[in-house]
Backbone as JSON Lines, residues from 0, in Angstrom:
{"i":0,"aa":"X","n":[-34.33,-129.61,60.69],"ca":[-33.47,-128.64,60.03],"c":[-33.35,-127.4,60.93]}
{"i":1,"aa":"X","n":[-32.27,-127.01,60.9],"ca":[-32.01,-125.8,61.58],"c":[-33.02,-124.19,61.1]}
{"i":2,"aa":"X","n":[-33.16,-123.88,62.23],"ca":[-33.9,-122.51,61.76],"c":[-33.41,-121.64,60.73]}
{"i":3,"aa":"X","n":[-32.45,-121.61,61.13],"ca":[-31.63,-120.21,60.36],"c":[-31.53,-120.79,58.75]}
{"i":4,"aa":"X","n":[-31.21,-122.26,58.8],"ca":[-30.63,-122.66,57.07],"c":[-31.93,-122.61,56.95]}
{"i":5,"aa":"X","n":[-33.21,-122.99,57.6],"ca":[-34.64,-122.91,56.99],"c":[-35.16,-121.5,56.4]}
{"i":6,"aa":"X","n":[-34.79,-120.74,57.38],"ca":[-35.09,-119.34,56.93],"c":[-34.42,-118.77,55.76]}
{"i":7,"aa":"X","n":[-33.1,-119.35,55.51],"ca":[-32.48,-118.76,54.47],"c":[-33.64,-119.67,53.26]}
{"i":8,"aa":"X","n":[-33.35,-120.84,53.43],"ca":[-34.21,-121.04,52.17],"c":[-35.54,-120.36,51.77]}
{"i":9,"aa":"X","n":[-36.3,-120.27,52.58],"ca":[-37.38,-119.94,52.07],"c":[-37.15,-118.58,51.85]}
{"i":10,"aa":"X","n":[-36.43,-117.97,52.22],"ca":[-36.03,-116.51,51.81],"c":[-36.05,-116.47,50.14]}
{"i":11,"aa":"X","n":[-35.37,-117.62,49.75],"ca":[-34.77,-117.42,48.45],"c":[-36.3,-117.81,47.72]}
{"i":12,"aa":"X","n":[-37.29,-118.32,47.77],"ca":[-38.22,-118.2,47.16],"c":[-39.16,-117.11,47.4]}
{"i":13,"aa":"X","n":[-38.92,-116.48,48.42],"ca":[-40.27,-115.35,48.67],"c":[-39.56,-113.71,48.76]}
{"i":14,"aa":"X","n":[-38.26,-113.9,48.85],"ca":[-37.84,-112.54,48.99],"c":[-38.37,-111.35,48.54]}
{"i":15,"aa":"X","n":[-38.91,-111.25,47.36],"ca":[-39.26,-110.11,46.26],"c":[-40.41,-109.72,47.18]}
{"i":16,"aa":"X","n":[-41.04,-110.63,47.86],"ca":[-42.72,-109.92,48.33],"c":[-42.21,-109.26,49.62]}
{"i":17,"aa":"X","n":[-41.23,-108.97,49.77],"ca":[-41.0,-107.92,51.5],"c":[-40.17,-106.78,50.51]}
{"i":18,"aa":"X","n":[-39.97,-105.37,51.4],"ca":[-40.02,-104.0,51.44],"c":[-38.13,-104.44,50.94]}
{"i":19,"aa":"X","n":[-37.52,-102.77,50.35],"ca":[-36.13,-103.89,50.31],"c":[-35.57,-102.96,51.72]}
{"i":20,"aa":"X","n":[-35.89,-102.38,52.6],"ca":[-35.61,-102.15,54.14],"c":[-35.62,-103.82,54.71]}
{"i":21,"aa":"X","n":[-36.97,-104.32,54.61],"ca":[-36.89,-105.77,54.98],"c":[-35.71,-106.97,54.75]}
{"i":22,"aa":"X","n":[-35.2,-106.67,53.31],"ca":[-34.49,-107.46,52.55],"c":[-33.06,-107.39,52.91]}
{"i":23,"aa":"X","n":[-32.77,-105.57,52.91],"ca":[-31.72,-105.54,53.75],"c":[-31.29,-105.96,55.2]}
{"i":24,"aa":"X","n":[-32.38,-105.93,56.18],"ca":[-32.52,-106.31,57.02],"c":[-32.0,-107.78,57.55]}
{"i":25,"aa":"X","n":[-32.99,-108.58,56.6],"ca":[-32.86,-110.14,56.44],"c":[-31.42,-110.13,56.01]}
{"i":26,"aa":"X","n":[-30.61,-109.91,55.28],"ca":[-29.48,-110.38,54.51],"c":[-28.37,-109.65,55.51]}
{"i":27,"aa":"X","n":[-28.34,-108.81,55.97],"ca":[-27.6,-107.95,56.99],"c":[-27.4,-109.12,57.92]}
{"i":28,"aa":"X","n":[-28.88,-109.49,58.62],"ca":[-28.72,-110.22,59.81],"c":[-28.2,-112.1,59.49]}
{"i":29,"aa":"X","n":[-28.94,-112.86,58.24],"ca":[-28.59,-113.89,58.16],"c":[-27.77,-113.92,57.06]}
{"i":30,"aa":"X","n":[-27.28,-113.11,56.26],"ca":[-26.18,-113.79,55.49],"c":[-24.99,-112.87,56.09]}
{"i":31,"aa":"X","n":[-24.89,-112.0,56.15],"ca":[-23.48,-111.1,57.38],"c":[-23.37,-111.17,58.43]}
{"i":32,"aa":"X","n":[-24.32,-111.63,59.02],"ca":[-23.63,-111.96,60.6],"c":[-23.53,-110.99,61.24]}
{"i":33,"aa":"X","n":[-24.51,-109.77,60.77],"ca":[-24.5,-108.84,61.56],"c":[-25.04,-108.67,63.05]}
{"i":34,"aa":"X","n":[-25.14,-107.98,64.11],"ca":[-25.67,-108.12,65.32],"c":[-27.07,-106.88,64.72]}
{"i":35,"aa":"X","n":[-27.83,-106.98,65.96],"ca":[-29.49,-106.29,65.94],"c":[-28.67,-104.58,65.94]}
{"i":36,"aa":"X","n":[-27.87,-104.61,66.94],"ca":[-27.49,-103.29,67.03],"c":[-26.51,-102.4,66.17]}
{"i":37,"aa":"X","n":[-25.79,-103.39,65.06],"ca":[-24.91,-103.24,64.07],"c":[-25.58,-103.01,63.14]}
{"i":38,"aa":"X","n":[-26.81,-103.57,62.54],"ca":[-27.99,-103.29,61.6],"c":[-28.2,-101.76,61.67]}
{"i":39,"aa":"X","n":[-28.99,-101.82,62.71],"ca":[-29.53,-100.61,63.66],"c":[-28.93,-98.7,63.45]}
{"i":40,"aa":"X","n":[-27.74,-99.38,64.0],"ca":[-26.59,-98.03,63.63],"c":[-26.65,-97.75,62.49]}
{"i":41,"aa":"X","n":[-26.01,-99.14,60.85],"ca":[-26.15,-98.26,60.39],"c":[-27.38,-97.31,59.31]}
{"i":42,"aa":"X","n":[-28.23,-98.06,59.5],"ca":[-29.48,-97.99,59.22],"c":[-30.18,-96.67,59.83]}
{"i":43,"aa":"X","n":[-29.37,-96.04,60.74],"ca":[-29.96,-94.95,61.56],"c":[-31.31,-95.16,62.35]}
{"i":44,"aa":"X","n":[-31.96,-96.7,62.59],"ca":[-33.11,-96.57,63.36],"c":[-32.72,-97.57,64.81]}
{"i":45,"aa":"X","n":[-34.05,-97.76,65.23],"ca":[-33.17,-98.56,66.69],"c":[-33.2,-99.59,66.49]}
{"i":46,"aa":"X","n":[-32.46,-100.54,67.91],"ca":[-32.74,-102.08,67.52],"c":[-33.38,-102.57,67.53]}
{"i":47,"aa":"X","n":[-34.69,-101.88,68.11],"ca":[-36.13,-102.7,68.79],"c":[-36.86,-102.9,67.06]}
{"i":48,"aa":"X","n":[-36.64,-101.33,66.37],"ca":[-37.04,-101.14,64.72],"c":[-36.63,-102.65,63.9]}
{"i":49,"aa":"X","n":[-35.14,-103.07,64.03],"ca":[-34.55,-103.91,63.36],"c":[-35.48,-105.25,63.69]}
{"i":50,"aa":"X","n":[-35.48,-105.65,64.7],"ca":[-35.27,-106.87,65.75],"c":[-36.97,-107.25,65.06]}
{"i":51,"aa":"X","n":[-38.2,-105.92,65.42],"ca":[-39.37,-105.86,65.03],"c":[-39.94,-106.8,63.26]}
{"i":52,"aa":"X","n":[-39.02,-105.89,62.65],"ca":[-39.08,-106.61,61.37],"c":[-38.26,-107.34,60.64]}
{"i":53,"aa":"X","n":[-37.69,-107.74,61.83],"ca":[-36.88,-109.18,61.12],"c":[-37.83,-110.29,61.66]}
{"i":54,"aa":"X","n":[-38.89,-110.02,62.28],"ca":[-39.89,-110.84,63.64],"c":[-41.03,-110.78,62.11]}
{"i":55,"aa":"X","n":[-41.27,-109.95,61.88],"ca":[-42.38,-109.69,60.84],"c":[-41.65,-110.66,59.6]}
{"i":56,"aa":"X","n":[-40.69,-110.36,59.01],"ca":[-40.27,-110.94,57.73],"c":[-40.22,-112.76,58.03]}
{"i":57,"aa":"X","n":[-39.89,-113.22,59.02],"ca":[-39.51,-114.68,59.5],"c":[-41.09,-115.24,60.1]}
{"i":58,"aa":"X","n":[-42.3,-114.64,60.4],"ca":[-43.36,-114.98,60.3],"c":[-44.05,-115.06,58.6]}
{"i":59,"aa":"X","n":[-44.29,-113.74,58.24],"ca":[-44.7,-113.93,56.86],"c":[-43.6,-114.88,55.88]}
{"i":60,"aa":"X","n":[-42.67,-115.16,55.98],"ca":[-41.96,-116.59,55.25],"c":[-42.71,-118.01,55.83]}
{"i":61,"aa":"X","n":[-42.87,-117.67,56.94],"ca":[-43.5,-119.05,57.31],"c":[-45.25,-118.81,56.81]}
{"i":62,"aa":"X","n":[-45.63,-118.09,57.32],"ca":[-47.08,-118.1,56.6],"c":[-46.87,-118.31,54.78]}
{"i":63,"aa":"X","n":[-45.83,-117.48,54.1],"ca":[-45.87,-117.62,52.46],"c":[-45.75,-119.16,52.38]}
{"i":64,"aa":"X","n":[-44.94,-119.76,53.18],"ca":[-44.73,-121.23,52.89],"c":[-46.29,-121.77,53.16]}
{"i":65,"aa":"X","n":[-46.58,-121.49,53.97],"ca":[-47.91,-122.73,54.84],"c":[-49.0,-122.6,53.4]}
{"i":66,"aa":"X","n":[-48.76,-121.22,52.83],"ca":[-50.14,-120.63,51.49],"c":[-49.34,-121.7,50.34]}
{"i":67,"aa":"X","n":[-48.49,-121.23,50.1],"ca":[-48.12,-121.23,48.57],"c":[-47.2,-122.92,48.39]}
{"i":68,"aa":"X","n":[-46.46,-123.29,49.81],"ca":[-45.83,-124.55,49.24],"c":[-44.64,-124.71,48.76]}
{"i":69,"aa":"X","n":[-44.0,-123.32,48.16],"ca":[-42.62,-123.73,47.2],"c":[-41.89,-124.47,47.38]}
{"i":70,"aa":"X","n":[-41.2,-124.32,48.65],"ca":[-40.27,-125.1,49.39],"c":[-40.54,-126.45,49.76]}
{"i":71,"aa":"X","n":[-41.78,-126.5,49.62],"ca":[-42.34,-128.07,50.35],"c":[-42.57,-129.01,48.83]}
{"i":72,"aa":"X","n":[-42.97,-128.4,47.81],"ca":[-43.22,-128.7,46.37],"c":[-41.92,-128.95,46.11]}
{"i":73,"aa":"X","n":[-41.22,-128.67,45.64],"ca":[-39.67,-128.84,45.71],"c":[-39.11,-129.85,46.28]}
{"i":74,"aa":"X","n":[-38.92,-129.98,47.28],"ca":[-38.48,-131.32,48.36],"c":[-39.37,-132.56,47.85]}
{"i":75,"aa":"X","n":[-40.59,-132.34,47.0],"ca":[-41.57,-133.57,46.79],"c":[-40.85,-134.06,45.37]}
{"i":76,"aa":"X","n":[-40.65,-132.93,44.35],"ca":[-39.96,-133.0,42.7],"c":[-38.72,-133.74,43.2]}
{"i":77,"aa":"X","n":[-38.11,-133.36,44.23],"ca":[-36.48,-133.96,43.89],"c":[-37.11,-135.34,44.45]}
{"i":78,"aa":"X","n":[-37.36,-135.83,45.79],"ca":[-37.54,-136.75,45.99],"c":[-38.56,-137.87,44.87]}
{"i":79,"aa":"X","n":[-39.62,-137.04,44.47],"ca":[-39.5,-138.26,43.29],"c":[-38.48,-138.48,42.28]}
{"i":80,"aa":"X","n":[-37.72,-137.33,41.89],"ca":[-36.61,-137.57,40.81],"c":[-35.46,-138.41,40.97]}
{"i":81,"aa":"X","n":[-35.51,-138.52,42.54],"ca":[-34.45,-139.06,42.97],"c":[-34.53,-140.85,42.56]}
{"i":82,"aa":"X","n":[-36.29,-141.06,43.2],"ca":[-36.73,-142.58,43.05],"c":[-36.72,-142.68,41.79]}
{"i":83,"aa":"X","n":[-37.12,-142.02,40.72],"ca":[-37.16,-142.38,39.19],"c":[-35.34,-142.99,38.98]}
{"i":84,"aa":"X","n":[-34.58,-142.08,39.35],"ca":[-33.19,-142.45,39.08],"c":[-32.81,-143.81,39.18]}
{"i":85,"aa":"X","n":[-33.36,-143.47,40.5],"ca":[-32.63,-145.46,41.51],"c":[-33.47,-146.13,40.64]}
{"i":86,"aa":"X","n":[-34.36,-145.95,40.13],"ca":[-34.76,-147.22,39.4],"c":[-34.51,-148.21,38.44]}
């Protein structure tokens, strides 16, 4: 799976536990298509600021996943729901 559709997902289960600077951040950069330096501007800080904790938010999603599972629990429910169906 692609990074970016990965990251969006797990976004959608863990979002609430990051800062909403973070949140804006994340959604600026992967759902608008914004650039590091377009963030940056208008946010009034630099890009290295942006770039930093979008590095922080896309690690702690992967660590929330490796703890907690949601995303991986999920993929296990449908796939059995799926085999119950075909049956």
């Amino acid at each position: 799976m692609e990074k970016r559709v990965y990251l969006n997902l797990l976004y959608d289960y863990y979002k609430d536990l990051f800062t909403i600077k973070q949140q804006e951040y994340f959604e600026d950069y992967y759902y608008n298509n914004l650039s590091l330096g377009e963030i940056a501007e208008n946010s009034n800080v630099s890009r290295n600021a942006v770039h930093n904790q979008l590095k922080i938010v896309e690690n702690k999603l992967n660590e929330f996943e490796q703890i907690l599972g949601l995303y991986k629990t999920k993929q296990q429910v449908l796939i059995l729901l799926k085999d119950k169906i075909d049956q």
